[in-house]
N, C-alpha and C positions, 0 to 999 in steps of 0.2 A: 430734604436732601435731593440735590438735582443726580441724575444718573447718566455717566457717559455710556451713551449705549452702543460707540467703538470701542470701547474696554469688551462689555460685553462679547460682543462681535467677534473680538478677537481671538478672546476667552472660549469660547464655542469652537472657533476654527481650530483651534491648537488641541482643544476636547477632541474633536473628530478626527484630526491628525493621529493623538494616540490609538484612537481604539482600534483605525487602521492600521495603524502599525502594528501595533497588538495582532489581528487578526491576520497579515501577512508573517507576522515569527510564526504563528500558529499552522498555517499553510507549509513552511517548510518542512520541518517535522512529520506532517502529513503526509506529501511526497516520499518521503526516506522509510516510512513504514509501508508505504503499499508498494516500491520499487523491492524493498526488501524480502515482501511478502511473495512479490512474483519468483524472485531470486529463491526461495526455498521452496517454491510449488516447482520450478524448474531445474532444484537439488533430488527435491522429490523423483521428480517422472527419471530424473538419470538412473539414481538405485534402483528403482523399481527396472529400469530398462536393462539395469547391468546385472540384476538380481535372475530376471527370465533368462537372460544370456547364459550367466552361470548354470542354472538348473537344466537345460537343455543341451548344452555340455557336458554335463556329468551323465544324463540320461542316454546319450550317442556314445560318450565313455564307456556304458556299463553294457549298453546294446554290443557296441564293437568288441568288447572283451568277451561277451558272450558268443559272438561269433568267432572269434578267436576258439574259443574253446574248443565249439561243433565245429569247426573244421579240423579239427587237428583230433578230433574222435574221432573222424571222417577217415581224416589219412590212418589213423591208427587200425579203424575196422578194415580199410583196404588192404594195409599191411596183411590183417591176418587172412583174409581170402583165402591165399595158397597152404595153408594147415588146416586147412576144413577137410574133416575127417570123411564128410559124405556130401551128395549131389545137395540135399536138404538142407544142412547144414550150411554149404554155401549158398543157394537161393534166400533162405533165412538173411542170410549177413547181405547179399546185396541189396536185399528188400528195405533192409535197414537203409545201408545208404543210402538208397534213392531218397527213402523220406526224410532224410537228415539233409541233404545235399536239397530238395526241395522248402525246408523249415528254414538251411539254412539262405537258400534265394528271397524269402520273404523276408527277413532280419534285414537281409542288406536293402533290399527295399526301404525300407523301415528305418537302416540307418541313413542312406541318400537321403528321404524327406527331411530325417531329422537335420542334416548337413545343410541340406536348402532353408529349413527354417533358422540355421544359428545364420547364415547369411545374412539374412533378411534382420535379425533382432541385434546380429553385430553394424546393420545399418542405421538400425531403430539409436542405439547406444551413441553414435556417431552423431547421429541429429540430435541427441539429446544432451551431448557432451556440450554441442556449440551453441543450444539455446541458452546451458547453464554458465557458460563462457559469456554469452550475449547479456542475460542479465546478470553476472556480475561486475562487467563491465559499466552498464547502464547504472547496480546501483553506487557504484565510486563514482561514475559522473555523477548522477543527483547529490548525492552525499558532497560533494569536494564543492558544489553550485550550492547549494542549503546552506552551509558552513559560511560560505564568505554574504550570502545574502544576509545571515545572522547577524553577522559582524558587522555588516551596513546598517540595518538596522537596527542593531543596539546603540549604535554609535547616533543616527537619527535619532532615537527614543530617546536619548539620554540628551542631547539638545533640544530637542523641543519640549522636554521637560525643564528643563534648567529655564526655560523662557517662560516659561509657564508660570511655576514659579517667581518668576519676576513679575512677570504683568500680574498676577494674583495679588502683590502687595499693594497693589493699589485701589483693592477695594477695603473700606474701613471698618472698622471696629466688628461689632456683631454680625455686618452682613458677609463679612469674611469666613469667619466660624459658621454660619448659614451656608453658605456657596461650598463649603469644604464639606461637610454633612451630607449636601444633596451631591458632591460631587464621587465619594464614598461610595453613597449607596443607589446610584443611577449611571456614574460614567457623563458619555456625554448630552444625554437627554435630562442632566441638572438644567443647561438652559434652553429654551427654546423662543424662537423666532417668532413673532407673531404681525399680522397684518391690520391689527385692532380688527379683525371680525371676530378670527376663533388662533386658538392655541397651534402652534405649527409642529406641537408632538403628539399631541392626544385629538386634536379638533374639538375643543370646546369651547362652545359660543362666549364670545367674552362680555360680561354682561355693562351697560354706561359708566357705574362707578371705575371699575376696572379701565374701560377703553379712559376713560377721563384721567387717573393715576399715569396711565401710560403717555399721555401728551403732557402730564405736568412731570415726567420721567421718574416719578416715584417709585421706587423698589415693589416690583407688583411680582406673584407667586400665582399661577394656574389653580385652579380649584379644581380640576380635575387630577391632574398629575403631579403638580406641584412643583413644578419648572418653575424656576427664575426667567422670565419673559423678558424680551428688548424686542424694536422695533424694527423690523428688516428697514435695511440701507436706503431703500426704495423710497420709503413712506418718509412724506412731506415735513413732519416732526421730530423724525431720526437724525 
């Protein structure tokens, strides 16, 4: 049996055709999980940045009411000043307020910083709202660019399989069921290319029987890898 080793050729490039295509569907997907992945590390930092907000809000809440309170014990101790029954009695009560009225200058201190830091983390929330804006954004772009790349490429896969399938029927009998086997269980390193030295998938030296098969285009099989071998385009016998 003489062997067209353009059949072959062809065979091969249409091989290599799929598993790239294969390997770009696989690429899309890819993208869309890791754009995804950013998009909830950047849902992430938002909670967490609206969660410290909250909690330092409640904390200025709970400061302020508390200062709410000492003053208005303040004014109340002032009030009673003038029914102090002796000089003691009033010293006592002013003594008080001084150090209430002193406790309560540190509180406000205390609520000022805490006022400057909700500033600050109601800025922090801000930047964090628009990253999480940014990458949902970004992942609708990828996503909506994935989607139609898919669809290009199914629409490829599915053509040059249909070819494939055709130029397949034109290898015969047994070595068809062969080439279908090795194509199964290798993809497109079923055939490979060879230069009559060594194998162009494993490099294995091809030994004279072998190189001799291959210029009389006999159906030859690598002994290393066990590729259906053909003769690059090149070479004088091809």
């Amino acid at each position: 049996m003489s062997l067209d080793y353009g059949l072959l050729r062809t065979l091969h490039r249409m091989l290599r055709q799929l598993t790239d295509i294969g390997e770009r569907m696989e690429k899309g997907p890819r993208k869309v999980r890791i754009v995804a992945a950013n998009e909830a590390n950047f849902c992430k930092a938002l909670d967490e940045a609206k969660a410290s907000l909250l909690e330092m809000r409640k904390a200025s809440n709970a400061k302020q009411l508390q200062l709410n309170e000492r003053e208005a014990k303040v004014e109340d101790m002032k009030n009673k000043l003038n029914a102090c029954d002796s000089n003691k009695e009033f010293q006592l009560l002013k003594d008080r307020i001084a150090a209430d009225l002193q406790a309560n200058s540190v509180l406000q201190d205390e609520i000022l910083e805490q006022l400057e830091k909700i500033d600050v983390l109601t800025e922090g929330v801000d930047e964090a709202k628009k990253n999480h804006e940014k990458s949902q954004a970004e992942s609708k772009r990828v996503g909506d660019e994935v989607a139609l790349d898919l669809k290009a490429l199914a629409a490829e896969k599915e053509r040059v399989s249909s070819e494939l399938a055709e130029k397949e029927k034109e290898i015969s009998g047994d070595l068809l069921i062969q080439y279908r086997r090795l194509v199964t269980a290798k993809g497109e390193d079923a055939l490979g290319v060879t230069d009559t030295e060594t194998c162009g998938n494993c490099n294995q030296t091809l030994t004279p029987q072998t190189i001799n098969d291959l210029l009389m285009k006999q159906p030859v099989f690598c002994k290393g890898c066990g590729c259906w071998m053909y003769l690059s385009e090149s070479h004088p016998s091809a």
